[in-house]
Each structure stands twice: as structure tokens, then as C-alpha cells.
C-alpha positions in Angstrom: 163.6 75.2 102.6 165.5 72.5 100.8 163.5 69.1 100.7 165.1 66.0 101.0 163.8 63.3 98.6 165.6 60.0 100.9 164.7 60.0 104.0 164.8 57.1 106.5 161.1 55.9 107.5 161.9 56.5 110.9 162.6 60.4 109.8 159.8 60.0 107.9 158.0 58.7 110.9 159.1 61.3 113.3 157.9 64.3 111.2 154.0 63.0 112.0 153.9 62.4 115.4 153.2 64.7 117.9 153.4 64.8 122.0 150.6 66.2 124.0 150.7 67.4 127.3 148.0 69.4 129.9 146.4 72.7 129.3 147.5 75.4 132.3 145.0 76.6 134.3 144.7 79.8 132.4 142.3 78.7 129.8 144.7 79.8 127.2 146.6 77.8 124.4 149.3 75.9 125.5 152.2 74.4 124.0 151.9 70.6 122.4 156.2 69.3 122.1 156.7 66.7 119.2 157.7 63.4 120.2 160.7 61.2 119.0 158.8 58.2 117.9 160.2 56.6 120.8 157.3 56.4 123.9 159.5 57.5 126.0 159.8 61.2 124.4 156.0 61.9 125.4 156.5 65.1 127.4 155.2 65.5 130.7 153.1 68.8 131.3 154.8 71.1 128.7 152.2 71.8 126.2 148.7 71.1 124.6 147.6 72.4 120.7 145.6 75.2 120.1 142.2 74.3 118.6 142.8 74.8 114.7 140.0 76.6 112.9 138.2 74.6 109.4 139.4 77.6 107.6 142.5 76.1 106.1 144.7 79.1 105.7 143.9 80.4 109.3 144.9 76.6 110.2 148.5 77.5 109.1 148.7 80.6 111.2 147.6 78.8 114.0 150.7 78.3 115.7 151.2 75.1 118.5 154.3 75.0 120.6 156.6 71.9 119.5 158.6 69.9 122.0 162.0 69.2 120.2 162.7 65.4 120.1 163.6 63.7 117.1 163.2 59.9 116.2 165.8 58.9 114.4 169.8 59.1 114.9 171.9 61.1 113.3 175.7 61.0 114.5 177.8 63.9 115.0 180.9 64.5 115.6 182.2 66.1 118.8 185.6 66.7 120.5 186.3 67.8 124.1 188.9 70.2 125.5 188.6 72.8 128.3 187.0 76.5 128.4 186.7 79.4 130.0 184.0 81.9 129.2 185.5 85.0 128.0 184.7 88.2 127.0 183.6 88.0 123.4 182.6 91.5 122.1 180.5 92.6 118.9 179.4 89.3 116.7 180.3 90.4 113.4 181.2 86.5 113.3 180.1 83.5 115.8 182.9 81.4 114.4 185.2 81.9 117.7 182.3 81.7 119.8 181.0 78.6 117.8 184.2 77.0 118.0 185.0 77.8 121.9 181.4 76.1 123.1 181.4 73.2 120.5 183.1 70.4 122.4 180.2 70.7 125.2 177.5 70.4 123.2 176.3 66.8 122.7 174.1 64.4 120.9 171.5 62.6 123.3 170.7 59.0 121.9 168.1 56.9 124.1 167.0 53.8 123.6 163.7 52.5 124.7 161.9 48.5 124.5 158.2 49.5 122.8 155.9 46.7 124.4 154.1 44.6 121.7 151.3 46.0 119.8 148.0 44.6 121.3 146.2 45.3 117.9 143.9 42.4 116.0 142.4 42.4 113.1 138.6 42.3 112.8 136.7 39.1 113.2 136.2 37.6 109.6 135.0 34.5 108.4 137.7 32.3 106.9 138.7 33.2 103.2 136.8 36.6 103.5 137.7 39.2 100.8 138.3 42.0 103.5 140.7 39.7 105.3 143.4 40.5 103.5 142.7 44.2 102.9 142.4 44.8 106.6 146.0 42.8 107.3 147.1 45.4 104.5 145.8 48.0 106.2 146.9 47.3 109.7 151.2 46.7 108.3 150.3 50.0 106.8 149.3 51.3 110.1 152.4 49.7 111.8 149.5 47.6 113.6 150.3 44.1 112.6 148.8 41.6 115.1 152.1 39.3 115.4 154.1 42.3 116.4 157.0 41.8 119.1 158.7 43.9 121.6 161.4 46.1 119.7 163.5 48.9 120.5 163.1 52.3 119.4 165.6 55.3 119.7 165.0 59.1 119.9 167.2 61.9 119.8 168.3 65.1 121.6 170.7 67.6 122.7 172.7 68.7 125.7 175.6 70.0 127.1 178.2 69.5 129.6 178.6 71.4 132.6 181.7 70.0 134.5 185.3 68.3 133.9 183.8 65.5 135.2 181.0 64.8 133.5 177.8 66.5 134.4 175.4 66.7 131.5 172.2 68.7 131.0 169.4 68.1 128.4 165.3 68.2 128.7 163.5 65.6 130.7 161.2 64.7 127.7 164.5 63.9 126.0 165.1 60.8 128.0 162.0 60.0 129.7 161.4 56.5 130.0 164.8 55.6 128.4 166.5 52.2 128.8 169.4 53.3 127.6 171.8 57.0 127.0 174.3 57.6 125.0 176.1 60.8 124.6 177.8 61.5 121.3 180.5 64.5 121.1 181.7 66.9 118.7 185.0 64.7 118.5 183.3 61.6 117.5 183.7 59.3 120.6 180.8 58.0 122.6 180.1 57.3 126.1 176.9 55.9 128.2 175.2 58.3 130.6 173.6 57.3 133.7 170.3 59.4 135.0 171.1 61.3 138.1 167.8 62.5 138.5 164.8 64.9 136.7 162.0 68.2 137.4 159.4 67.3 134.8 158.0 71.0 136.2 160.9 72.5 134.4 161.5 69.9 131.9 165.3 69.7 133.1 167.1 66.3 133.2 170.7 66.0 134.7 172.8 63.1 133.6 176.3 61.8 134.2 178.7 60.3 132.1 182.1 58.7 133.1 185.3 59.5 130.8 189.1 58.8 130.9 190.3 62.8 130.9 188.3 66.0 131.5 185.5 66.9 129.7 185.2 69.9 127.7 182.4 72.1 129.4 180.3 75.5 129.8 179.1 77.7 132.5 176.0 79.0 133.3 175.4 82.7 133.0 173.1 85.5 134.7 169.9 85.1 132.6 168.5 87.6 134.4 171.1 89.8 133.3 170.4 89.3 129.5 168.4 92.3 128.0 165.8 92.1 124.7 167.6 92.7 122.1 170.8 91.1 123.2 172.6 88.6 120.7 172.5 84.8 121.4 173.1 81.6 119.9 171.8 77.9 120.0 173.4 75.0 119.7 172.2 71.5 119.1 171.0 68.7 116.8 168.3 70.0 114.6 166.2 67.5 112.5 169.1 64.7 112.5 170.8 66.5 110.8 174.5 66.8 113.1 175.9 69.6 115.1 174.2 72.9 114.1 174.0 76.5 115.1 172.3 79.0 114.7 172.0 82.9 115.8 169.2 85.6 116.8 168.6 87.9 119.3 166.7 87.5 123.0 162.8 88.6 122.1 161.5 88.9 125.1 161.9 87.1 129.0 159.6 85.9 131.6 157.8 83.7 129.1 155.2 81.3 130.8 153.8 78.3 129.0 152.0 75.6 131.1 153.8 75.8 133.9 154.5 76.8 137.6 158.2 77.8 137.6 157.8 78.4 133.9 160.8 81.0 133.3 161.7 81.2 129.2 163.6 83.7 127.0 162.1 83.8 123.9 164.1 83.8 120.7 163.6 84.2 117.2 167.2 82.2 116.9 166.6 79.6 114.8 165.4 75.9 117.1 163.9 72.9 115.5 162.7 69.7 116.8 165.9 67.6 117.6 167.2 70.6 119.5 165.6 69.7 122.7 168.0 69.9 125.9 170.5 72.2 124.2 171.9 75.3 124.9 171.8 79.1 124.8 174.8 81.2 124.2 175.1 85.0 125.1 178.2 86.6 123.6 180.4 85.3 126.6 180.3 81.8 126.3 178.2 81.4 129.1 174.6 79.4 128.8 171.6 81.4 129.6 168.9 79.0 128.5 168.3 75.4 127.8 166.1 75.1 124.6 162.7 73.5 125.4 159.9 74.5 123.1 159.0 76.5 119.7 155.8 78.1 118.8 154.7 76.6 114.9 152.0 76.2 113.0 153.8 73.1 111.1 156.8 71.8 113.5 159.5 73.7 112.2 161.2 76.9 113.1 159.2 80.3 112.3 161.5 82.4 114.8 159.3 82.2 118.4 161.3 79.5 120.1 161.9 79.2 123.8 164.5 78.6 126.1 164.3 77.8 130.1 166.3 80.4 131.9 169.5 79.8 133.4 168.9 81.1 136.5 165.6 78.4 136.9 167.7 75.6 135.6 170.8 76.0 138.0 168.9 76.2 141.1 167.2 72.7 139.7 170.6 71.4 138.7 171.9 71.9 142.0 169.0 70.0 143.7 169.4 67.3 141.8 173.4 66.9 142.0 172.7 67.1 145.5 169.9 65.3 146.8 168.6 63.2 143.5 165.6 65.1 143.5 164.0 68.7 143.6 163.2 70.4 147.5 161.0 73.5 146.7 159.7 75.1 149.4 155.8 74.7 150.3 153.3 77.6 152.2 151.0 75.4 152.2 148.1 77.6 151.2 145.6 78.0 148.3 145.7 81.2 146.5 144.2 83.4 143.5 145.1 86.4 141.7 143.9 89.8 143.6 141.5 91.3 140.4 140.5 94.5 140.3 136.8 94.1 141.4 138.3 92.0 144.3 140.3 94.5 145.1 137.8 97.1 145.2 135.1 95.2 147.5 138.1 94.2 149.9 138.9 98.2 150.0 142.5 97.6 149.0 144.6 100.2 147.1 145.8 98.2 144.3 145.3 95.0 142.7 148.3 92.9 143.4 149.1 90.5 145.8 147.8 86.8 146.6 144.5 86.6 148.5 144.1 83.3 150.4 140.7 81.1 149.9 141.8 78.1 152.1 144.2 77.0 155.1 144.5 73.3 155.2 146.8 71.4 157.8 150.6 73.0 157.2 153.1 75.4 157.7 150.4 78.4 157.3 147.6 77.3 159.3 150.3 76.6 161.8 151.5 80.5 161.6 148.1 81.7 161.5 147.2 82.5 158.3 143.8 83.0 158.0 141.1 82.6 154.0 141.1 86.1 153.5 144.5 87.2 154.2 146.3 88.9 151.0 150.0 88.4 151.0 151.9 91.5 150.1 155.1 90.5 150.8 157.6 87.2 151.3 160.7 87.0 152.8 161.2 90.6 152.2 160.2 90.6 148.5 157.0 92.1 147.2 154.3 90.0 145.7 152.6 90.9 142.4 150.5 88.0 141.6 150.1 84.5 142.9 152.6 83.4 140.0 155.3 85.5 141.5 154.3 83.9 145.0 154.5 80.6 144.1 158.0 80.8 142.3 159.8 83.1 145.2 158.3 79.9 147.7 159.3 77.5 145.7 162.9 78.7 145.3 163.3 79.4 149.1 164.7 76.5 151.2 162.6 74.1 152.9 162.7 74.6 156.8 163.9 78.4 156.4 161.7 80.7 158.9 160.4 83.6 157.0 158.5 86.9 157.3 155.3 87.4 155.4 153.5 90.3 155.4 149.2 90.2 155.0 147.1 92.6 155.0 143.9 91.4 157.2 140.4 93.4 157.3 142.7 96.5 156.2 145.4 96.0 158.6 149.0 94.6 157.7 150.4 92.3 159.6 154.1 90.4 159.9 153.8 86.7 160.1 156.4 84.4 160.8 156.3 80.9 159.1 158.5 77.6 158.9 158.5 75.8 155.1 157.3 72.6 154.4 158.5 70.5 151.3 156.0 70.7 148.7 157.2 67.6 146.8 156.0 66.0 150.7 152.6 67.7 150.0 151.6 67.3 146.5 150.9 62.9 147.4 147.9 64.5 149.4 144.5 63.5 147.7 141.9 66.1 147.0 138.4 65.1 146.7 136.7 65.8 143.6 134.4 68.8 143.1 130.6 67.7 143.6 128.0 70.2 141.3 124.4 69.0 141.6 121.2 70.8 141.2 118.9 70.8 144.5 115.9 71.4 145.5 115.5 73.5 148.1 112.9 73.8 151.0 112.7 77.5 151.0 115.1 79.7 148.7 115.9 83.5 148.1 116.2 85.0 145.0 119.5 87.0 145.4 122.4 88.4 142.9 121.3 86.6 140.3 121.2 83.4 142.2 118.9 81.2 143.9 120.2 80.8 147.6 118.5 78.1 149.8 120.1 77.6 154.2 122.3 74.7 155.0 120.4 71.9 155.7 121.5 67.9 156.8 119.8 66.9 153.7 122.1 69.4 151.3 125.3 68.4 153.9 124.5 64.5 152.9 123.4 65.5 149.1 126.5 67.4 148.6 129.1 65.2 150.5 129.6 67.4 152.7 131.1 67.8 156.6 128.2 67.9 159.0 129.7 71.0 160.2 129.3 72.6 156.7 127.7 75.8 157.0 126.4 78.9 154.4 124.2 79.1 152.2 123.9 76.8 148.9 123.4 78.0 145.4 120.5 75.8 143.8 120.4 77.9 140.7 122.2 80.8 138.9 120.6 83.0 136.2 122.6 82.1 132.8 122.8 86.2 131.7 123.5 87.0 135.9 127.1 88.1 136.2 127.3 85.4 138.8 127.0 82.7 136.5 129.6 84.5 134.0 132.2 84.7 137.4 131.4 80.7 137.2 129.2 80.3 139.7 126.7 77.3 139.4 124.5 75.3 141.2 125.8 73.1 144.1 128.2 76.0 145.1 128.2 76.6 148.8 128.6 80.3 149.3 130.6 80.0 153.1 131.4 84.0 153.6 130.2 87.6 152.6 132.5 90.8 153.0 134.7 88.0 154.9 132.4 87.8 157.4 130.8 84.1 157.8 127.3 83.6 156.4 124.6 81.1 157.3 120.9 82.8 156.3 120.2 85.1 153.2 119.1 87.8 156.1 123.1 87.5 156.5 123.9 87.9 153.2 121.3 91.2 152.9 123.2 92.4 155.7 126.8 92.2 154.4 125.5 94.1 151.3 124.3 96.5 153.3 127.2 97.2 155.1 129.4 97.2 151.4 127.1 100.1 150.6 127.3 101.8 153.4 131.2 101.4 153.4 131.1 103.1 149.8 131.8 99.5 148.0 130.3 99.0 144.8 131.2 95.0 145.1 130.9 92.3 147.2 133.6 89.7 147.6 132.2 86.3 148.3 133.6 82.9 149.2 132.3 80.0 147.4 133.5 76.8 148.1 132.8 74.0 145.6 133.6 70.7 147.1 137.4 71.0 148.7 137.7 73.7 146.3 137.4 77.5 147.8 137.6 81.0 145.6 136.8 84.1 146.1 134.4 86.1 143.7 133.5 89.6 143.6 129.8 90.8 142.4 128.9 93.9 141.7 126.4 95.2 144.3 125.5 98.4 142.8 121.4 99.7 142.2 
């Protein structure tokens, strides 16, 4: 890699900073984007850095997903006439494909006021010898106590997506921004308005007004895009100007950190700077917007990542439209169906979404009951609760729909209105209470120490004074209860989906497992607002 001996500070700058953003819920390494140097580039929940080892070489192979911001400016020349995706057939060149696509790609220039620095050096007494090495230090630092507001800029990539002016890029590309401008292949620039953003996609759509029609690109069928198909990106990597670059689609259905993640992976090379730009297939048609990379120094190493097309449009559309995203809500909470769950619910297979809680909402309202698995939705089968949650949230809010449980071994059709989860997700949750208790009499059961209900627990606990089952006051460390996380303070509501309220209850739904053939027993523990289900093995 070539190494470039004058660089700006600001380039110089950018290559040190990174973004953070939250972990998923998976317990598993999640992506960390760079940030321009610009506050405004801090990505919302996109990614997090993998814990790096002290060994130093196993510190480079630990790889970190990137956001791709830059923080300095770099412009590029861009020029804008009208295409049509065509047919463009084996790519023993991209030069006709390159030159087809070019006048819709853009450079993404935002602008952001930085607030003044609040940092002050150390209290020292008058004509100290450290005073001046800590004022050194500081302007080192970019911490100087007399600093002032200033502007700082960041930069991106996008693309056009209409005559008229339409313009897509990544939401950590110009979040926060004061001011956009878009830069074009032909060298004239214009100033973009925000027409709205999904930081749970990381899509931004923006809108720029210009004399004649704008060069643009269509979307294409990501879903029709195979591993092993060709592709190229587009975009403005490292400052450097307009750029491509060429690989092949690695694999789809990519999840990072979050909900409606969707991502081709490519090994096509993407680099910070790229963020908000496009995927080509061979037709001309964009099947991904470029979001993240996977590195273990912030530069390419072939593992970068795309949103699909298909997830991106239906986001677009929204936000033309309304301003805003509308997914629809089910208004349930939900795990993953395991296969020692499945086995002490007697189910035949370990897919679906079991339900551990029916608040106030469109499910309650069409009887969905904690317990229930969904199968099906809306005629579509349900894997997992990930599937679930993104075949909702792509249905439209108010649509009546079918939805198929299976109850105590029976499948039922239910019939249930959407809500708007954007509506639900203001809704406080109370935090989750763990305390250890003492108990005024207490069975020793599953690994667990089980005492009744009791108005002191409800009032200890913070809990309803209807709150009934049994608490757990304390949970053997090498019990596979406390390896399925259960701990003390957990309030263990249900048994073989029966309620529970007396450990001679809880003897009795283990008896009944065994005599149904079970070697588990599925359990509902609630922990403060939070309900789950967990299965423990009952076996002798």
C-alpha cells in the first residue's frame, strides 16, 4: 500500500479516531464505524470493537467493523446525464459499466459547529515549572483552554436516485450536520436538504435542487443477487476522489447489530470515506448501499458490507413519503424457540417465536397469550424471532393479518390489527431489580433456592401486589440454572405453562413432564418487567 508522506492534519486526524456504537443482544462482537472527525459522524447503533487480546500479533487479526466517514474534503469531479440500466454481460472490463453509473455517484460534504472545548488546565501556582508543560500538552491534545466554537467537515458518499434530485447516503454520514453539499462527477456543486433518516438501517435520504435532470440509478432485486455474482462499488475512499472498485457478492443475509440488519457481504474493495455509496451488479442497477467493513486496522481486507436494496427501498419510500419510517408493531415480546425449549414444550422442531409477555396492544387485543409460539405470519413461515420481527416490521401498519400459534399443542389462526412501532418504542420500561432475599421458608429445587410470594418479597422486589410465583433467593453457581442465567431475585411465574404459586406446584409440574415422556421443563421467569422462558433439564 503506497504511503503518503503529506498529508493534511485533518487526514491525519481522521485516520485515529474511531465511532463506537452498542453491542446487539447476542453477546457477540459487533461492528465499531470510524468517525469523520466531525461529531456529527458518531454512528448511531451500528457497531462496537471486539475486545483485542495483549498478544500483539493476535491484536492484528482481531478484526472490528469500521463505519466509513472520512474527515477531511477531498473534491471530485462529477458530471450528470441520464441512464437506463441495461443488460451488461460478462465483466471482462467495468469501464462501460464504470462510465454508465459515474454521474450518480456523489461526494457528501457536511459541515458541523464543534461547541468549545470545556478543557482547563490543572490548578498551578503562578510561575510553576509544569505550567507551561501542561499548556504544551493540552495544544498537543487539541485541548487548549481558550478554544472557540469552530466548524468541522466530514465526508461521504451517495448516489442519486431520481431526475429530480433524490439522494441516498448513510445516516452516520450526515448526522448532526449543519450543512450538505453534494459534489458530482462533473465538478458542480449543489446544497442538499435532509428529507428524513432510519438510524436502524443507517439510511439517510436527501434532496438536492438543480436546473436540468439529474443523472441517476435504479435499485435492483438484491434478493435476486447470488454468492458468487460480480459487483462493484463506487465512492470516495480515504479522500482520495471518485474511485471504484470490483469483487464478487460473498455471502447475503449478513446481521451486525441490528434489527432489520440485511447486508451482502463483499470482498470488493470499501474503505472509510465510502460510506453511503453504492453497489453495482452487472446491470447497472444498485443492490447495496455500502455501510461497514470488518478490519483489524481501518482499511479494506476484503469483508465489507453493504445494506441490501431491497431493505433500503422500502425505507426510502417511507421517508419520501411520510418524513419518517412506519414499521409495523405486534406488540409482543419474543425469544428464539431452542432445542431444549422445544423439547419440554413437546414441539416437533425448534423454530418459531415463543411469546414470554403480552403487554397493552394489538396482541393482547387479538388474544395472544405468554406461551403461544408463532409459526406463521401473514402467510409466511417463521424461523426465528429475527425473521418475525423483520416480516412485521415490513408489513403496513393498520393491515389485519393471520397468524398462526401453536397453543398447549394445538394450532390456532389468529387475527390481528398492526400498531406503529415507532408509536410504541416512547413507552418506558422499568429497570430489572436483582436482590438477594431472605426467605421465611425455602425449598431446595433444580439447583435453586425457591421461597412463596410473600407482601414483604412484593414490596422488596418492587413488585405488583398481585405478583404471584415463586422467588428465587439463590442459585447454585455449577447448577445449570445459574448457567441458563438465572439468579437471585428472579420470580419464577409458571411451570410446564401452567401458573405456579408453591414449590408443591412446581413438584407437580415436574411430575407431570415425566410422566408426559419430557426430559425438560420449560419455566417462566420474570425479572422485573422482563419475562423469558428457560428450559431445565429434569431428568434423574
Amino acid at each position: 500500500m503506497a504511503t503518503f508522506t503529506h498529508m493534511s492534519s485533518a487526514a491525519r486526524q481522521a485516520r485515529r479516531i474511531t465511532r463506537q456504537e452498542d453491542l446487539d443482544l447476542r453477546a457477540q462482537a459487533r461492528p465499531v464505524p470510524l468517525s469523520s472527525a466531525a461529531p456529527h459522524a458518531t454512528p448511531d447503533t451500528r457497531a462496537a470493537t471486539r475486545a483485542a487480546p495483549r498478544n500483539p500479533a493476535s491484536r492484528f487479526m482481531m478484526a472490528s467493523l469500521v463505519a466509513l466517514s472520512l474527515a477531511f474534503v477531498q473534491t471530485m469531479p462529477a458530471q450528470a446525464q441520464d441512464m437506463t440500466p441495461g443488460q451488461v454481460g460478462v465483466p471482462l472490463s467495468f469501464a462501460d459499466l464504470a462510465q454508465k453509473v459515474s454521474p450518480a455517484v456523489v461526494n457528501i460534504t457536511t459541515t458541523t459547529t464543534v461547541a468549545a472545548s470545556t478543557n482547563e488546565t490543572p490548578m498551578l501556582p503562578e510561575g510553576s515549572p509544569f505550567e507551561e508543560f501542561f499548556r504544551d500538552f493540552m495544544e498537543r491534545n487539541g485541548q487548549t483552554p481558550d478554544s472557540r466554537p469552530h466548524r468541522s467537515q466530514a465526508l461521504g458518499s451517495g448516489f442519486v436516485i431520481s431526475p429530480d434530485g433524490y439522494i441516498v447516503t448513510n445516516n452516520h454520514v450526515i448526522e448532526g450536520a449543519d450543512e450538505i453539499q453534494i459534489e458530482f462527477y462533473e465538478g458542480f456543486t449543489l446544497d442538499a436538504k435532509l428529507i428524513g433518516t432510519d438510524p436502524k438501517t443507517d439510511i439517510a435520504l436527501l434532496k438536492v435542487e438543480a436546473d436540468e435532470p439529474l443523472g441517476y440509478v435504479e435499485f435492483g432485486d438484491s434478493d435476486a443477487s447470488r454468492v458468487g455474482d460480480w459487483v462493484m462499488a463506487m465512492g470516495n475512499p480515504l479522500g482520495q476522489g471518485f474511485s471504484v472498485s470490483s469483487g464478487i457478492v460473498s455471502a447475503r443475509g449478513r446481521a451486525l447489530s441490528g434489527t432489520y440488519d440485511d447486508f451482502i457481504q463483499t470482498d470488493a474493495a470499501i474503505n472509510r470515506g465510502n460510506s453511503g455509496g453504492p453497489l453495482f451488479n452487472m446491470d447497472a442497477q444498485v443492490i447495496g448501499v455500502n455501510t461497514a467493513i470488518l478490519s483489524p486496522n481501518g482499511g479494506s481486507i476484503g469483508i465489507g458490507f453493504s445494506m441490501a436494496s431491497n431493505v433500503v427501498t422500502r425505507v426510502v419510500d417511507q421517508l419520501k413519503e411520510y418524513g419518517e419510517t412506519r414499521r409495523g408493531w405486534l406488540g409482543v415480546r419474543i425469544q428464539d424457540v431452542t432445542d431444549d425449549v422445544a423439547d419440554a414444550m413437546g414441539l416437533a422442531s425448534a423454530s418459531g417465536a415463543l411469546v414470554t409477555d403480552v403487554p397493552t396492544g394489538p396482541s393482547q387485543d387479538a388474544g395472544v397469550e405468554a406461551g403461544d409460539v408463532i409459526t406463521a405470519f401473514d402467510g409466511k413461515p417463521v424461523s426465528d424471532t429475527r425473521e418475525l420481527v423483520r416480516t412485521v416490521g415490513n408489513t403496513a401498519v393498520g393491515k389485519a393479518v393471520t397468524m398462526v400459534v401453536v397453543r398447549n399443542g394445538t394450532e390456532m389462526d389468529l387475527t390481528i390489527t398492526l400498531g406503529r412501532r415507532e408509536d410504541a418504542e416512547g413507552e418506558a420500561v422499568p429497570a430489572s431489580v436483582q436482590q438477594n432475599v431472605e426467605e421465611p421458608s425455602t425449598s431446595d429445587m433444580l439447583g435453586m433456592v425457591l421461597s412463596p410470594m410473600t407482601d414483604e418479597l412484593r414490596a422488596e422486589l418492587s413488585l405488583p401486589g398481585s405478583a404471584e410465583g415463586l422467588v428465587v433467593a439463590d442459585v447454585e453457581e455449577d447448577s445449570e440454572a445459574y448457567m441458563k442465567g438465572l439468579r437471585a431475585g428472579d420470580v419464577i411465574t409458571e411451570a410446564g405453562q401452567q401458573k405456579i404459586a408453591s414449590a408443591s406446584d412446581l413438584d407437580a409440574r415436574i411430575a407431570d413432564a415425566k410422566d408426559a415422556g419430557r426430559n425438560t421443563l420449560l419455566l417462566l421467569v420474570r425479572r422485573g418487567a422482563d419475562p423469558r422462558f428457560v428450559a431445565l433439564n429434569i431428568a434423574e
